[in-house]
N, C-alpha and C positions, 0 to 999 in steps of 0.2 A: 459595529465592533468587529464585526467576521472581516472587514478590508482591512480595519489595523493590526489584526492575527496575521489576515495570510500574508502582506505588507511589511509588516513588523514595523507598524510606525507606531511609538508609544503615542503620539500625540492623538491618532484620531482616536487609541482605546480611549485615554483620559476624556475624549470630546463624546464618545458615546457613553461612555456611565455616567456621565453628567447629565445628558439627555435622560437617560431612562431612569436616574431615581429621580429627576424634575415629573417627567412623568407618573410614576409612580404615587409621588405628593400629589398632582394635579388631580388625577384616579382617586387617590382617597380623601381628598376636602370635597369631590363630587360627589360622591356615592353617600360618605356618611355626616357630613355635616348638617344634613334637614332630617337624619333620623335618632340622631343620639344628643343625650344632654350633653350643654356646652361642655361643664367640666368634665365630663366623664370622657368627653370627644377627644380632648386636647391631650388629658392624661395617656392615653390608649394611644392616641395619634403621637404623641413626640417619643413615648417610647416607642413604637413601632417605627418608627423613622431614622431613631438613634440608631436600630440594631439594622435596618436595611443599609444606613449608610456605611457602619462597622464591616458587615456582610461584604457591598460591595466594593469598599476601598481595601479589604484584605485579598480578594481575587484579583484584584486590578495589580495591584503588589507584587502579586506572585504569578502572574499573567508580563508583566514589566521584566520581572527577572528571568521568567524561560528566555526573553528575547536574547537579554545580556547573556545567555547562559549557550544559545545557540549562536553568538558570532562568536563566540570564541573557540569552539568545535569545528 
């Protein structure tokens, strides 16, 4: 993410926050799915994923626009 900042290429940010909330999921189906009830897993799990992905696609947005916001300065 830090070469499409200092870069200013939106494409590799969009390529790394994809990565890292992929990872993210990957990190928590490993950690807690052999310790928690199924249902209780998935519920806790999807909402915690709705709101990491909300999270990250609002920064990504507004990390997009400094860019437009700095070639035109």
């Amino acid at each position: 993410m830090a070469a499409g900042m200092r870069q200013q290429k939106p494409v590799l940010v969009n390529l790394a926050v994809g990565f890292i909330v992929a990872d993210i999921c990957a990190r928590y189906f490993d950690v807690f799915f052999s310790t928690m009830d199924r249902s209780l897993f998935f519920l806790l799990g999807g909402t915690c994923l709705m709101v990491i992905g909300a999270v990250a696609e609002k920064n990504r947005r507004r990390l997009l626009e400094s860019f437009s916001q700095m070639e035109v300065a």
